[in-house]
N, C-alpha and C positions, 0 to 999 in steps of 0.2 A: 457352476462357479467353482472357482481353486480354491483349497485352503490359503495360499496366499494371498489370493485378492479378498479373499472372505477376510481376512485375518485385516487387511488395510483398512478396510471398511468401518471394522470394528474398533478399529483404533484410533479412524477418524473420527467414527460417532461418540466414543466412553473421550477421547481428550479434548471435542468441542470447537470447530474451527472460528465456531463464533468470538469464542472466547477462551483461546487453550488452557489446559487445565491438568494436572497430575501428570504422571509419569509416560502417561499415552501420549498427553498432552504434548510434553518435550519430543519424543521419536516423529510426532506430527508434523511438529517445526523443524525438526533435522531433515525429511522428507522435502515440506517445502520449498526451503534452500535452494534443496536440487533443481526440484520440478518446477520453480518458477524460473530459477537464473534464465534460459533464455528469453524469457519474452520480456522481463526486467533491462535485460540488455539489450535487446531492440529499442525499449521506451526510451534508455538513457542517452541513445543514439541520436536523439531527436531533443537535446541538452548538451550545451556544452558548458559543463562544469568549470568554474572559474578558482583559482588557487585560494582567495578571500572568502569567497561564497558562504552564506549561513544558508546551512539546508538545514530541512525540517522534513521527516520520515511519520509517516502517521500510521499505523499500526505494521510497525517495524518486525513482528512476527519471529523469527529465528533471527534478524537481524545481520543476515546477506546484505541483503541493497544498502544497507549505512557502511557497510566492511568497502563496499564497491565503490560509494561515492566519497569516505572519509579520505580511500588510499590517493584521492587524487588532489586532497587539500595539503594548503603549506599553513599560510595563516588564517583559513578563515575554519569555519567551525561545524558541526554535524550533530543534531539531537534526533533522536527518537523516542516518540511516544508511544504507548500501546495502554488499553487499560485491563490488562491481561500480566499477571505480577509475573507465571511464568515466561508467560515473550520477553518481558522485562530483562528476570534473571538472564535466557538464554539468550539474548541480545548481547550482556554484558558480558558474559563467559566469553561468546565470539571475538568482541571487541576490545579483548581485556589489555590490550594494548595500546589501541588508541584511546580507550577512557585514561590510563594513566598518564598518557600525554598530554592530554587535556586539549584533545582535539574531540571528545564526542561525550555527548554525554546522553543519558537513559531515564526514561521519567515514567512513571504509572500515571496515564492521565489518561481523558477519555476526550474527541473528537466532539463531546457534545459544549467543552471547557477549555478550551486550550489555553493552561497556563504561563500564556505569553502578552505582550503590548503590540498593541497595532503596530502592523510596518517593519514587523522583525527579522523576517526570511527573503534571502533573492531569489528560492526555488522552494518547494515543497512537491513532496509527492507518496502516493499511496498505491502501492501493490495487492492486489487482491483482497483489499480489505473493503470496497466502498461497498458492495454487497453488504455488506452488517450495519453498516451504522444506521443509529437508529430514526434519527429525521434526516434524511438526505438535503434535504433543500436547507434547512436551517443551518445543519453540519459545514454545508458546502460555503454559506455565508459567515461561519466564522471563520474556515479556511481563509477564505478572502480577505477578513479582519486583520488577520497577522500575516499575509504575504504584502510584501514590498509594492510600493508605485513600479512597475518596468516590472517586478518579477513574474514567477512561470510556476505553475502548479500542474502537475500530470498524473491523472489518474489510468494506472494499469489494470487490463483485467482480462479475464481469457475466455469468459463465457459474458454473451450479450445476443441476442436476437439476429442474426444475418443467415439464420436458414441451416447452419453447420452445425448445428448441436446434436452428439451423441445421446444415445438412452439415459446413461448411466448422467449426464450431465440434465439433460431434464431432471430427472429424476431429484438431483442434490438442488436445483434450484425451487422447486415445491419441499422438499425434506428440510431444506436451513431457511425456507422463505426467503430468498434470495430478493433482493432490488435488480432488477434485469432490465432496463430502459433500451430502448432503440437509440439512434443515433439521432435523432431529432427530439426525443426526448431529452438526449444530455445536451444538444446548444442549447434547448430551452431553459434545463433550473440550471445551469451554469450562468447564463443571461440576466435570472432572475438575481442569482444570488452577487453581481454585481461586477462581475468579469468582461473585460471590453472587448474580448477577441475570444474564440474560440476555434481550434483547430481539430479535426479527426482525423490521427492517422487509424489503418486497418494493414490488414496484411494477409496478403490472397491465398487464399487453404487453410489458413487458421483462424482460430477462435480468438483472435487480439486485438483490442483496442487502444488505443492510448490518446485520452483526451487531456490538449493541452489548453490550458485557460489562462490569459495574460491578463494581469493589472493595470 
C-alpha cells in the first residue's frame, strides 16, 4: 500500500465519514466534492430542477450538490441539513454567496428530526449519506413527511450489492457498518415508508444507484 493511499485512509477514519469531524474531517469533505460530483450529476439528470423549487439536501456533506442545484434557482429556495456542525460550517463557506442572497440556507439537524412542516419540499435528496442514518425505515418516513404531494426524493449512492464491488469497498461497508440493501430491498422500505411510485435507475460498469420515490 502507498503512503498516499495509506495517508487517505487515515484521514478518512481520524475525520469520520459518518459524521465529519476536525480538521481531517474538513480535507474529507473537500475530497468528497470531488469524488462524488459525477455520479451526483448523473442523479441530477434524472430531475429537472424548476426555478421556484424548494429543495432540501439531507446530509449536505462539503455542500457541492446544494452549490449545483442552488445555481439553477431564480425564486425558489435550497436548504441543507447535515448533523455534522463541520458539513455545516463547510457547506456554508462554499455557499457563502448564495446564503447571503438568501437563496440557501444551512441547518445542524439530523435526519432522525427534520426541522420542518409536512409538505414543504418539491424535491429532496441525499448523496452518499443513507448508508449512516440510523433507522432507515423510519428516517425514510419522515423524509416522506416533509416532501410535497407530486414531489420527488433521490437517494444517491455508489456502493450497493449488484456483484461490482471492490476489496477496498467490502471492506469500508463492514468497517462504517454500512446499510447496503439490494434493489428490492429499497422498492420495499421505500413502499413501506409511504411513497406511491418507486423508480431504480443503475448505470452499467458502476457502483450507482439512484432511487427515485414520488409522493
Amino acid at each position: 500500500m502507498s503512503e498516499v493511499k495509506r495517508t487517505e485512509e487515515e484521514i478518512t477514519r481520524e475525520g469520520n465519514p459518518r459524521k465529519p469531524q476536525g480538521e481531517e474531517g474538513k480535507v474529507m469533505l473537500d475530497r468528497m466534492n470531488h469524488s462524488h460530483y459525477e455520479v451526483t450529476g448523473w442523479a441530477l439528470a434524472h430531475w429537472k430542477i424548476k426555478g421556484d423549487d424548494q429543495i432540501l439536501d439531507i446530509g449536505c456533506g462539503g455542500g457541492m450538490t446544494l452549490h449545483r442545484m442552488t445555481e439553477q434557482l431564480t425564486t425558489g429556495h435550497a436548504t441543507g441539513v447535515d448533523y455534522s456542525g463541520v458539513s455545516v460550517e463547510e457547506t456554508g463557506k462554499l455557499n457563502e454567496a448564495f446564503v447571503k442572497e438568501g437563496k440557501l440556507t444551512v441547518l445542524e439537524a439530523s435526519v432522525e428530526k427534520l426541522p420542518f412542516k409536512d409538505d414543504t419540499f418539491d424535491k429532496i435528496i441525499t448523496v452518499e449519506s443513507f448508508y449512516f442514518w440510523p433507522d432507515p425505515q423510519a428516517n425514510l418516513k419522515e423524509v416522506h413527511r416533509v416532501l410535497k404531494k407530486g414531489g420527488t426524493f433521490l437517494l444517491v449512492a455508489d456502493v450497493y450489492q449488484n456483484g461490482h464491488l471492490t476489496e477496498q469497498q467490502k471492506k469500508n461497508i463492514t468497517r462504517y457498518e454500512l446499510f447496503n440493501p439490494t434493489e428490492e430491498e429499497f422498492r420495499e422500505i421505500f413502499q413501506i415508508a409511504g411513497f406511491a411510485e418507486t423508480v431504480i435507475h443503475t448505470r452499467d460498469g458502476e457502483n450507482w444507484i439512484c432511487v427515485e420515490g414520488h409522493k
